[in-house]
Structure formats: structure tokens, C-alpha cells
N, C-alpha and C positions, 0 to 999 in steps of 0.2 A: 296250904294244901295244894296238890297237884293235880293239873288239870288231868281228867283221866279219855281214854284213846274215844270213848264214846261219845261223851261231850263233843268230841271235834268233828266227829259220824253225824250226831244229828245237825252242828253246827251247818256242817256241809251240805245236809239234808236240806235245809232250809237255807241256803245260801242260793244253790242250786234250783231250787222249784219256786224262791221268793212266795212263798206260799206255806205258812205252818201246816194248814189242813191238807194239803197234798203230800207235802213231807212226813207226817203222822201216818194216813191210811194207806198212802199206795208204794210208800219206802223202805219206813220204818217199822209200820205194824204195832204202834202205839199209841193211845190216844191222845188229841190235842193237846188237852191239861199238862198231862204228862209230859208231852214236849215242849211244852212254853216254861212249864214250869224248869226244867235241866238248863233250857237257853238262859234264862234268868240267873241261876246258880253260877253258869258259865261268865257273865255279863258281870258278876259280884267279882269273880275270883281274879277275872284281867282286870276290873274295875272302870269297866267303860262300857258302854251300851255297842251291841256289832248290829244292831237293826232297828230300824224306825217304820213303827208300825203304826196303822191307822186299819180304821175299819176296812176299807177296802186296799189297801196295798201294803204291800210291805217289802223293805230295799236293804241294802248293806248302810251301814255309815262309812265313812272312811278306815274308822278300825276296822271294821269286818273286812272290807278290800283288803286290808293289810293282810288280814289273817289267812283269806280265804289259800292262795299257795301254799303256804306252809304247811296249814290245817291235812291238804290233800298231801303234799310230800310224805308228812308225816304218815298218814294212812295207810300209805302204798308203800313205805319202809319199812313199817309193823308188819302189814301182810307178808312181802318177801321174805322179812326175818324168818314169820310165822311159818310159812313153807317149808322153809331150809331147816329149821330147825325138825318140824314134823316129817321130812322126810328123811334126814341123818335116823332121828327116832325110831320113826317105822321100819328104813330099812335095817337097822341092828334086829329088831323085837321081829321083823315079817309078819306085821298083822296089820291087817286093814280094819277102822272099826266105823261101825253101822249102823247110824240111827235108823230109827223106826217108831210109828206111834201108834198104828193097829199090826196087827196080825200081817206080814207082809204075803205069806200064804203062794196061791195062783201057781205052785208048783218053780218059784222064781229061785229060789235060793239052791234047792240041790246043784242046779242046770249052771245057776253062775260060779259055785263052788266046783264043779267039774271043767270046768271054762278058763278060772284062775288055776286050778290044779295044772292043768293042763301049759297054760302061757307064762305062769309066776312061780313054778315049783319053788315049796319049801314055805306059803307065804298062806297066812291063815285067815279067817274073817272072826271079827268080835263083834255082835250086836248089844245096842244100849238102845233099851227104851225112855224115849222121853213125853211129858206129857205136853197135851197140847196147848199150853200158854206159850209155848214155843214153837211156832211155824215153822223155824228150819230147822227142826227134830235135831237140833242142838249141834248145827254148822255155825250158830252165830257166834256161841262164846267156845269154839274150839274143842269141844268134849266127845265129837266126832269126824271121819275125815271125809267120808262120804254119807248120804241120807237117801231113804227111798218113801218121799212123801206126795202128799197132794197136794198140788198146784193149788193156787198159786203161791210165790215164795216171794222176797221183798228182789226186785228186779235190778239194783244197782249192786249187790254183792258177791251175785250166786248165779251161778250157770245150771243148764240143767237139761236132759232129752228124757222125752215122754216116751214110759215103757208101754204104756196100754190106754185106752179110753172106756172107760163104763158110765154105762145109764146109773142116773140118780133112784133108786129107791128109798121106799119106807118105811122104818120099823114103827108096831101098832102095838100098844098092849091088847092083851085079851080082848075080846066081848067088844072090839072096837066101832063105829057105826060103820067104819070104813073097809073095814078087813074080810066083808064077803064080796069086795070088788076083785078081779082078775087083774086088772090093771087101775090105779089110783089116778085121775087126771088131776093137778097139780092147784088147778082153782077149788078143789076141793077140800084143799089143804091150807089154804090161805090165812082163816081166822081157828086154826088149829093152836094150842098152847105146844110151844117147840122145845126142845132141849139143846140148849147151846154150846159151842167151846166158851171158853173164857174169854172175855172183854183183849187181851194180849193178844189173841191169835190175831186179831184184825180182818185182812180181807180173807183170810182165808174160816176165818168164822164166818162172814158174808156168806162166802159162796155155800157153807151147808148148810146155810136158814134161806138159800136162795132168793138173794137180796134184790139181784137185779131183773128177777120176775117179779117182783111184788110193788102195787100201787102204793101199800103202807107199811108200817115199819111190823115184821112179827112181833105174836105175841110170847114171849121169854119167859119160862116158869121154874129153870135154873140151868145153872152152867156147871158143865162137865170136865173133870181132866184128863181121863184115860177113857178107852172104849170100855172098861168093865163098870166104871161108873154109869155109863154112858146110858150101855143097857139094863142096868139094874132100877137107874130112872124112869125108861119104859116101861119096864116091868110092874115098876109100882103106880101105876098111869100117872104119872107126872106132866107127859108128855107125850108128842112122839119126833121123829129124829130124819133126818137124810143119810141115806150112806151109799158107798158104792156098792152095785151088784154084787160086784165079790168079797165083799166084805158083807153082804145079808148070808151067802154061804158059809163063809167061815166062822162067823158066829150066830148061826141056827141054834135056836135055842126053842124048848116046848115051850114056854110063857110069854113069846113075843113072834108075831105076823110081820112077816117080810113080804111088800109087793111093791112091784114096778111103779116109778111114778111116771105120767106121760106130762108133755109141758116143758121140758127144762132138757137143757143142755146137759154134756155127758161128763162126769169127772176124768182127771187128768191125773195118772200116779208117774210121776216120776222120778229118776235119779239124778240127785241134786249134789253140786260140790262149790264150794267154794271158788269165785270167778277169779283165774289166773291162776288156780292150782293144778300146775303142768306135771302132778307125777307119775308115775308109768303104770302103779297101783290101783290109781284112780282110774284112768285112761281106760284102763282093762276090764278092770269094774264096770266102768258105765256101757261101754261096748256090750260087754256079757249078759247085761240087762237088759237090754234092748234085743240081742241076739235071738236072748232066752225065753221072754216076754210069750204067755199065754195070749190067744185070740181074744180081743175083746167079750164081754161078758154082753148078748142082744136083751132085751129088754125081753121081760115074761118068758124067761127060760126058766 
């Protein structure tokens, strides 16, 4: 069996941070198990061990040294391929295509589509929703070219400029004890039952159960994959949820209480591309985004 191009991603992952648990949440976006487990498979197929692990540290053996150049050559040869090949692609087809995993709304899309009209004549945009067990709204396995998501993304593959910054709010079912407040303060939220992304999204499931405010771990009562799941689970008080300000506008709904939470840091949407993807499509894209980017959304507007 052939080793395949990820094995050698996460290989490098933990090569690099000598550290599984680091290479897991703040890389990869996967959980431990799951990455020990792939290094293991990986270890069977060359048949030699590439780490020596102990409870507290963990090193290359000499095969891993061996591997570790190639592993990266090989990476950074697939990507270039990847490029060259996406942009012969694109440029015959002229369409740029666009993940997304809410509503990307904020009045961004007309303004960028006038922007490319404008600098790319003849060159169209395609949107692909992806759900969110996938962080990079689906730059990681290629199925789109550019993404306009929320930070944060796995930091060693992807580049990216932030289009806007919004306050955290949150959605309430009906009749909630909380929802005749003006503004939520955020310790108030604490031992709330939350509605989560999926275990995959990793830190960026973190950052909407607002992990690094909190003493203890939330309370989880299920996981979501799309924003219509999301709110349907509110609805049915399952829970309640964080989201950006402008995302409580554009999906206002009567059977669920949108209010500002105070406490916590501000989300971060941005457009995200594949790091080292030099194409002129791309280029224009993210400029026009940023260009075009609505005034941040203030908190109890």
C-alpha cells in the first residue's frame, strides 16, 4: 500500500513540534487518538518506528531524520504541482471557486464581484458550502481555491487577511432566563448547555464554546454541521450557541433571541487561501475583500 501525501503532513506535523498534542490542536485540527493512530499506520507501512516516545518527550529516531527532507520535498512538490495544475484549470474554465460555511452575507459578495468584473473581465466566482468538520471550508483537500472563513485556520498551510472583526453574541431559545438582558455578560454563560461544531473543527470549535475564557471545560449537549442545524438546535432548546454579530442578522429568525455577549474577544472572518498560492485570481479576490469589507458590526447594535 502507498504511503498517502497526509501521512507525510501529519508526519511533519509532529516532526516539527516533537509534540503530538501540539501537532493535533494547533496544526492539524485533529484529535490526539487520531494522530497517533495515522503515525502508527505510517510506522507499519515503512516498517520501522520514526519516534520514540515517552510520557514526556517525544524525538525522531534516525529513520524519522532520514525521512523528515524528503517527507517536506515531497509536500512542497505536490503543492506546486497542485497550483500549476489549478491554475492551467481555472484559467481555461475563468471561475474562481468559494468556500463558505454560513451565510457570508455583510453585503461582501456583490462589491467583490464588481471588483473582479472590473480587474478579471470574463472570470466568474463559484460558491461551495462546506460543513464545519472542516475548518478550511474545504482549502485542505482542494475542492476549493479560495475560503471566506473564521479564524482561526491550521497556521502552517494557509495564509489569510482578515476582512472585518465582530463581537461574539448569543443565540437563546424562547423563554430563555437570559434573553430579557440588553447585553449577556459572558460569566453568565458559563454553566449554560452549549451547541458545538464537530470534534474535527478543533481550535476553531474552541474559539465558539469560548474556550480560553473559561475555568472549566463547557457543558456539550450536541454537535452541529451546518448553521441550519445549528439553529434548529436552539430552537429546540437544546442549547444555546456563539456567533458573530452579523451572522445573528442574517439568520434572525422569530423562535430564537439574538443578544450581544460582553466578556470575550471579537471574531475574526477572513479570506483564506492556500500558503504559496501565487495566482492573480486569488490575489484580486482577497484584495477585493478586504477592499469591500463592511464596518465592523459594535456590540448592542
Amino acid at each position: 500500500m502507498d504511503v498517502h501525501l497526509r501521512d507525510l503532513r501529519y508526519f511533519v506535523a509532529v516532526a516539527e513540534e516533537l509534540s503530538f498534542t501540539r501537532a493535533a490542536t494547533e496544526r492539524l485540527f485533529i484529535s490526539q487518538p487520531a494522530l497517533s493512530k495515522q503515525i502508527h499506520r505510517l510506522e507499519l507501512e515503512l516498517r520501522t518506528p520514526l519516534f520514540v516516545r515517552d510520557r514526556r518527550s517525544v524525538a525522531l529516531t534516525p529513520a524519522g531524520s532520514a525521512l523528515l527532507p524528503h517527507a517536506r520535498r515531497l509536500i512542497e512538490e505536490w503543492e506546486q504541482a497542485r497550483n500549476t495544475v489549478a491554475d492551467a484549470a481555472s484559467a481555461q474554465e475563468a471561475v474562481l471557486t468559494v468556500g463558505f460555511q454560513t451565510s457570508i452575507g455583510r453585503g461582501l459578495i456583490p462589491a467583490v464581484r464588481a471588483t473582479m468584473a472590473r480587474l478579471l473581465p470574463g472570470w466568474r466566482l463559484r460558491f461551495r458550502q462546506v460543513a464545519w468538520s472542516d475548518p478550511t471550508a474545504g482549502l485542505a483537500n482542494g475542492g476549493v481555491d479560495v475560503a471566506v472563513a473564521w479564524l482561526p485556520v491550521p497556521e502552517d498551510a494557509f495564509a489569510w487577511k482578515v476582512i472585518t472583526r465582530e463581537d461574539r453574541w448569543v443565540a437563546l431559545p424562547p423563554g430563555h432566563r437570559l434573553a430579557a438582558l440588553r447585553v449577556v455578560p459572558f460569566a453568565d454563560l458559563v454553566d449554560e448547555p452549549f451547541i458545538a461544531l464537530p470534534p474535527e473543527a478543533g481550535a476553531l470549535r474552541g474559539f465558539w464554546l469560548a474556550e480560553d475564557h473559561r475555568a472549566t471545560p463547557p457543558r456539550v449537549t450536541a454537535a452541529v454541521e451546518t448553521a441550519d442545524e445549528t439553529f434548529e438546535a436552539v430552537a429546540s432548546g437544546l442549547g444555546v450557541v456563539l456567533l458573530a454579530a452579523g451572522n445573528a442578522e442574517i439568520h434572525r429568525r422569530d423562535d430564537i433571541v439574538y443578544r450581544p455577549v460582553s466578556g470575550l474577544s471579537p471574531g475574526e472572518l477572513a479570506v483564506v487561501w492556500r500558503a504559496g498560492d501565487y495566482r492573480e485570481a486569488v490575489r484580486v479576490f482577497a484584495e477585493a475583500c478586504c477592499l469591500c469589507a463592511a464596518p465592523a458590526t459594535p456590540a448592542g447594535s
